[in-house]
N, C-alpha and C positions, 0 to 999 in steps of 0.2 A: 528535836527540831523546834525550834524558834516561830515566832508570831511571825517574824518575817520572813522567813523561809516558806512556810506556809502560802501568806500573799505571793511572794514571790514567785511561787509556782504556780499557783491559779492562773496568775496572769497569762504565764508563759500561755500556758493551756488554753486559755481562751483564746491569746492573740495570735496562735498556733491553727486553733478551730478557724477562726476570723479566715485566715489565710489561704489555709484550706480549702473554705468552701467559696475564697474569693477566685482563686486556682479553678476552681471545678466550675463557676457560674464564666469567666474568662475561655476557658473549655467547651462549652455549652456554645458561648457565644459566637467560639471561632466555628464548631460543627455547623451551626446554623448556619450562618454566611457560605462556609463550602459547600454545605450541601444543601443548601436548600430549597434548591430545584429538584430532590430528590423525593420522592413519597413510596418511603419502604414498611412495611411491618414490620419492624423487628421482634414482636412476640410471636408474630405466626409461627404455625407447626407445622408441619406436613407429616404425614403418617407415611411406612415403610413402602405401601401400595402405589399410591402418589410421587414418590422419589422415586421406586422403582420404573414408574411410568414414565416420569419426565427422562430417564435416566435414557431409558430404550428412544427416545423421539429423538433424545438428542444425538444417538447414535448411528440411528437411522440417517437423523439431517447429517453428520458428519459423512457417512459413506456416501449417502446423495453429493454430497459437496465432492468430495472428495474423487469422483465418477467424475462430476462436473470439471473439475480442475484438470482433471488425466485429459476427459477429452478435447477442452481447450489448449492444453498443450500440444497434443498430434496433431491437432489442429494448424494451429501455429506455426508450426514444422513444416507441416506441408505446405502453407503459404510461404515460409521463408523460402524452402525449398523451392517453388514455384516461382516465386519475383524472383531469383538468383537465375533460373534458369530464363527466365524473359529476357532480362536485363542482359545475360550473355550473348545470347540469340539477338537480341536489339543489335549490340555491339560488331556481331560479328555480321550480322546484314550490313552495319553503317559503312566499314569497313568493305565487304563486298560490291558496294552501290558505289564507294570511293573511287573503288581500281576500276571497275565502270565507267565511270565517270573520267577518269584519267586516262582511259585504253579507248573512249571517244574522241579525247579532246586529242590527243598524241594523234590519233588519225585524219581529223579534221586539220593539224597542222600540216601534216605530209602530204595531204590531199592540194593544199593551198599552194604546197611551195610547188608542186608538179603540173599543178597547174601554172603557177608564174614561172615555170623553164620551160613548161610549153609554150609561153605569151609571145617569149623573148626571142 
């Protein structure tokens, strides 16, 4: 190997490290920005006891939830159920109150003309 082969690879090497570590501080930088409204531990531990425990709360919250959700759906149901049945029953009174209304006026004509054959 040659004096310049020699230089010649250091350099690499350095301008390789350079690079590098300009990659990781560019890295660094973009974390920053993304997450910087974040404020995490990342060395914390937690011991088997402590996971174990978060483990069970969060199972518990999940079944809690999950109760919650069931019975907002029958819930649900029954109100759809319920304004369906209004809304029919609206319908079908409107509808009765109509021919009512029609089985009046049909009378109050008949009533008029019988009287104008009586006038005449």
């Amino acid at each position: 190997m040659e004096v310049s082969d020699v230089c010649l690879e250091e350099t690499e090497t350095a301008s390789s490290r350079d690079n590098s570590s300009f990659l990781f501080r560019d890295e660094d930088s973009l974390d920053v920005d993304l997450y910087g409204d974040l404020s995490v531990d990342l060395n914390q531990e937690m011991t088997y006891p402590e996971l174990k425990k978060l483990y069970e709360e969060s199972q518990q919250k999940i079944k809690k939830l999950e109760a919650e959700s069931q019975k907002l759906k029958d819930e649900n149901l029954v109100l759809k159920k319920n304004i369906s049945s209004l809304y029919l029953t609206a319908r079908e009174e409107i509808k009765r109150k109509d021919a009512q209304i029609k089985s009046l006026q049909d009378k109050e004509v008949r009533s008029r003309r019988l009287l104008a054959t009586a006038q005449q």
